[in-house]
N, C-alpha and C positions, 0 to 999 in steps of 0.2 A: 504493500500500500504506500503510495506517495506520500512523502510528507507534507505540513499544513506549509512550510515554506515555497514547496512546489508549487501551492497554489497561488503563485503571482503576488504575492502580497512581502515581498524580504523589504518594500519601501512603503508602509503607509500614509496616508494624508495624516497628518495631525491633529486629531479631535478636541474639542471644549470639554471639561464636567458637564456642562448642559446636556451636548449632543452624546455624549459615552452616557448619562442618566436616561435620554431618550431610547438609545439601545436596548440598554441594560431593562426598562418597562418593558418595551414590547418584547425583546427576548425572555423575560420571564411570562411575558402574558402568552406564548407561543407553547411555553415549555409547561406552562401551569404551575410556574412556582409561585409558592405566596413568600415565599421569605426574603421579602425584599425590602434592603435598608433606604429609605430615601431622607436626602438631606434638607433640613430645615431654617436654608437660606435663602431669601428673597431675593436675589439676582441674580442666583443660578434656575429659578424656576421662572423667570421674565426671559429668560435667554431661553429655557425649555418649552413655551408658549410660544416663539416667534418660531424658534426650527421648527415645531412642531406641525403646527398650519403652513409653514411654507411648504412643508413636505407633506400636508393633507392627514397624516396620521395622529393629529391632537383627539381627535374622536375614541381614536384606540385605547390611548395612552385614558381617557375620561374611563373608558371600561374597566380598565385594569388598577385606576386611584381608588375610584367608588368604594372598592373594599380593602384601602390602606390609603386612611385619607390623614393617619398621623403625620405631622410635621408638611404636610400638605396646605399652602396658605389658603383659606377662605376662597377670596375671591379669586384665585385660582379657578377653585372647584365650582364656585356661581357661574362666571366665563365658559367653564367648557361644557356646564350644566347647559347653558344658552344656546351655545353651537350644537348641541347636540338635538334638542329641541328643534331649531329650525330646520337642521338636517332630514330629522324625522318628518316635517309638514313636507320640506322641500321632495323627499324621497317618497313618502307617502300621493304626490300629485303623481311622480314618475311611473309609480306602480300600477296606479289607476290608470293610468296611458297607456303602459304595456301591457294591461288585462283588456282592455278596450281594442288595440290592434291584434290583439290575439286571438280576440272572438270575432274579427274580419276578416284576420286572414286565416282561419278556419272555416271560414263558410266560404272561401272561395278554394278551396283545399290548397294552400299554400303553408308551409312548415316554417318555421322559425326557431335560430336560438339566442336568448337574449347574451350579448359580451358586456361582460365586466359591471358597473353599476353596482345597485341593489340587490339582484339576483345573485351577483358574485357573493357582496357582502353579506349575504344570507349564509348563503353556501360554505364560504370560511369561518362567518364570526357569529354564526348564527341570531344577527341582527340584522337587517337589512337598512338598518340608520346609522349603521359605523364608520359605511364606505363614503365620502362622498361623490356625488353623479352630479356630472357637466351636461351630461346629454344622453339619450338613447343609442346603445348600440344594438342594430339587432343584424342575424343573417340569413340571408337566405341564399338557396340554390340557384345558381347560376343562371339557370334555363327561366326562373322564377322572377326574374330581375324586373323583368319591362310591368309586368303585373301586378307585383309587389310597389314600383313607383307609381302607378295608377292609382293602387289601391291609397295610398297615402297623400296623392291629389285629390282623391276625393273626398277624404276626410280632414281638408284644409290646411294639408302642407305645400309649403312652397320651396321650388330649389333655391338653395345657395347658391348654384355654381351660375354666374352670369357674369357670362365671358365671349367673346369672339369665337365666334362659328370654328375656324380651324382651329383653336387653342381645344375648345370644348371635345373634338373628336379627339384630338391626337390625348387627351388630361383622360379620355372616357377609356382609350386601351391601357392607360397606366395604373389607373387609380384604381383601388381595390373596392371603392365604397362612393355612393351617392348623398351627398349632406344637404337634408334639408330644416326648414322652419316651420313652426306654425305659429303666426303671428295673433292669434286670440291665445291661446293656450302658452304662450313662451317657451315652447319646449323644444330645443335642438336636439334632432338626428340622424344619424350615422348608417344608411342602409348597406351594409356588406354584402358582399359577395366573393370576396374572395381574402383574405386574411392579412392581406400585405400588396403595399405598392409593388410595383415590377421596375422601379427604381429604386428603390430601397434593398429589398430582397428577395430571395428566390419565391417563386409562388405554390405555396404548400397545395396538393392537389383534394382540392375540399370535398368532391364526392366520396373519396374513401373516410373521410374527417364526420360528416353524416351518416356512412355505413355503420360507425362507431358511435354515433350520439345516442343519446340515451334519454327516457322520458325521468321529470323527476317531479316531485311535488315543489311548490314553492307557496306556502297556504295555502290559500283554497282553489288554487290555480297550479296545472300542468305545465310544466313547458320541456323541450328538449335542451341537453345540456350535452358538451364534448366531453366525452372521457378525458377523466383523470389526466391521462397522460397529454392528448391534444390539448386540454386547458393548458397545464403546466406549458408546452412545444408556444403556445399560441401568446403566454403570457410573458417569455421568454422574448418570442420574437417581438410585441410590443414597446417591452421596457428598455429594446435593443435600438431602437429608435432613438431614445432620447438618451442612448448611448448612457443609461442606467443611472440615469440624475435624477430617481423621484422615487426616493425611501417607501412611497405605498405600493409603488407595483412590486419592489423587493419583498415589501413585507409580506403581499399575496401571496408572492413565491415560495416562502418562506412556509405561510400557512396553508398553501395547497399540499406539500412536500409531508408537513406536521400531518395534517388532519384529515388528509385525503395522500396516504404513501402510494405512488405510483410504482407500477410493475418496471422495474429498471429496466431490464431486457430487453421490454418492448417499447420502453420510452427511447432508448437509444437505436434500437430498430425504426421508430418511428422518424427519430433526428436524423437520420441519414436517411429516408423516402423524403420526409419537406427538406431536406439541404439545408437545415439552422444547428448542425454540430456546436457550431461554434458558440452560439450564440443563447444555446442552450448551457454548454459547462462554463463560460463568464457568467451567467447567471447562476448555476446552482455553489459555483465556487466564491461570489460575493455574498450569498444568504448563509452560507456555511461558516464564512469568518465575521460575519456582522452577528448573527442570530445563535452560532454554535450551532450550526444544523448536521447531522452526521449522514456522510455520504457514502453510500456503497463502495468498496475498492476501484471497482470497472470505471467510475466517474472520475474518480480521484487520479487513477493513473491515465484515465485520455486528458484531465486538465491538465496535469505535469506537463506532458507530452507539448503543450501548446506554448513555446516561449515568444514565438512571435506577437503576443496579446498580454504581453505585459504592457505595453503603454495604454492598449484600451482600458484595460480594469484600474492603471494608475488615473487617466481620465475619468471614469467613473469615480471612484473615491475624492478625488478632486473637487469633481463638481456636487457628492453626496453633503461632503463634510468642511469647505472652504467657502465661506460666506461672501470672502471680498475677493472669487475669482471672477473676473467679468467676463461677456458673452465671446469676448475679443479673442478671448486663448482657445474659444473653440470654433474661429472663423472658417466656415467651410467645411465644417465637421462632418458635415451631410457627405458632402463628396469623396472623401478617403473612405470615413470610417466604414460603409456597405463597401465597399470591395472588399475591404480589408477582412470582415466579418464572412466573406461567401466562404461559402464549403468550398466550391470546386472553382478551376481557372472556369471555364465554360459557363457559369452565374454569373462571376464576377465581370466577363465584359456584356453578360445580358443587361447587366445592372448599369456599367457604364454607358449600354448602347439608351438604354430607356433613359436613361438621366441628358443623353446629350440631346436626343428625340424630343423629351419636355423641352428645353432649353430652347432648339432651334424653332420649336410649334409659337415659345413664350416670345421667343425675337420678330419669326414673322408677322404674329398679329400683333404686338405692341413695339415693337421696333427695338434697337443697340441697347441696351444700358438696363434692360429690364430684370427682375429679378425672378430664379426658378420656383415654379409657383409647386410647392410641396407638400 
């Protein structure tokens, strides 16, 4: 078995008491320990409020104080008492959205599986007000698309995307997903169909990812949900995007891996059919040294194996736990870091050909100087 320094980590970022107290909750909240000492200074929990919500998971950290609220300030616990609250109305409308298009597109026999949101944070933290949701993601089957977009025009959403006739084709072979509004309801979302840009990274082949879905309860409603392991492959590839700067998708990671153990085997059978190796062991190898998460040997020694991804996962810690790194150190980040991440040479320039395709679609209809629209 590899050692824990194989895993990329012989340089870490240098962390605050704050941010190492932020850890140290949620890895106890992951692991279910209650024996946990926290400190009873007022600056180092002002500084654990502000990481906290920047990185989305002060909700968490609220579940896990509730029953160790010694040395815990007051209005601390008022504060995230609040957030919590309006998470709950906030995620409570989303719910009721996504029971509503699910009894439409069930009468038009169309499938659906809800990503990430509520349904997730149900799933992991068995709360469905922990997680916070920006917006709807749902997916459907490919063949399902044009019908599925109808069906959400007529129940009063509008596209996002309104853009120049050529930009709009060449953005519709790229994009994995249709975003739209519905401007009486405020509610933005995300219609999938495929898991991942085709400038970004490889495109997992989603009818086998549906052969595998599974129905689950989520209250008083059904929905289909990815196995275990495509969740994890899927969450993976996500948080790979933002080249792993946002402590709640690690935490998912983290709590999918906990709470829902995946068949290794086939999880690693499965990373090599979607082509995200890579992109899978940066991820289980940063929840492993943030959360103590213990990893099967076969994972451990293909992360070894990987020293060309040391400056990725040094960039990710970077941008997890460095407050005054600005967006400038990661100019262009988009461009390297997906090739750098493909499995195979043969991805890697599908991924360059799709990136330089947007770019030249984004130049001819808006002319030199434009930016890639991503």
């Amino acid at each position: 078995m590899a050692r824990e320094s194989d895993l990329w980590f012989d340089k870490t970022a240098a962390i605050s008491p704050a941010q190492k107290l932020v850890l140290d909750i949620l890895g106890n909240r992951l692991h279910g320990n209650d024996s946990c000492s926290l400190p009873a200074v007022g600056e180092v929990w002002d500084e654990v409020l502000v990481f906290s919500r920047g990185h989305r998971v002060a909700l968490l950290l609220y579940d896990f104080l509730k029953g160790h609220t010694e040395g815990v300030p007051l209005t601390l616990m008022d504060t995230l008492a609040r957030m919590y609250l309006i998470n709950a109305v906030h995620n409570q409308r989303f719910e009721s959205e996504l029971k509503s298009l699910a009894g439409i597109f069930a009468d038009n026999n169309l499938s659906m599986i809800p990503l990430k949101g509520m349904v997730l944070s149900r799933f992991l933290y068995g709360d469905p007000a922990l997680r916070p949701s920006v917006d709807l993601d749902l997916l459907v089957r490919s063949a399902d698309l044009e019908l599925a977009c109808q069906l959400l025009e007529g129940r009063g959403y509008r596209s996002r995307l309104q853009v120049h006739a050529r930009l709009k084709k060449a953005y519709g072979r790229i994009q994995h997903h249709e975003a739209f509004f519905h401007p009486l309801r405020r509610i933005h979302l995300e219609l999938h169909h495929q898991l991942s840009p085709r400038n970004r990274a490889a495109v997992p082949p989603v009818d086998s990812i549906w052969l595998r879905a599974r129905s689950v309860a989520n209250g008083e409603d059904n929905y289909f949900q990815m196995s275990d392991e495509d969740q994890l492959l899927y969450l993976s590839i996500h948080s790979a995007r933002e080249c792993w700067g946002s402590l709640l998708q690690l935490t998912d990671i983290a709590a999918l891996i906990t709470v829902h153990p995946p068949d290794w085997a086939l999880l690693l059978e499965l990373a090599d059919e979607q082509r995200c190796r890579r992109r899978l062991l940066i991820s289980c190898a940063l929840v492993a040294r943030l959360f103590s998460i213990p990893l099967p040997s076969q994972v451990t020694t293909l992360a070894g194996g990987e020293k060309r991804l040391y400056k990725v996962c040094g960039m990710a810690l970077q941008k997890l736990f460095n407050p005054d790194l600005t967006k400038s150190a990661f100019k262009n980040e988009h461009l390297w870091l997906d090739p750098v991440l493909a499995d195979t040479w043969r991805d890697r320039l599908k991924i360059l050909y799709y990136k330089s395709n947007l770019r030249w679609a984004k130049m001819s209809a808006y002319g030199p100087g434009s930016q890639e629209l991503e």
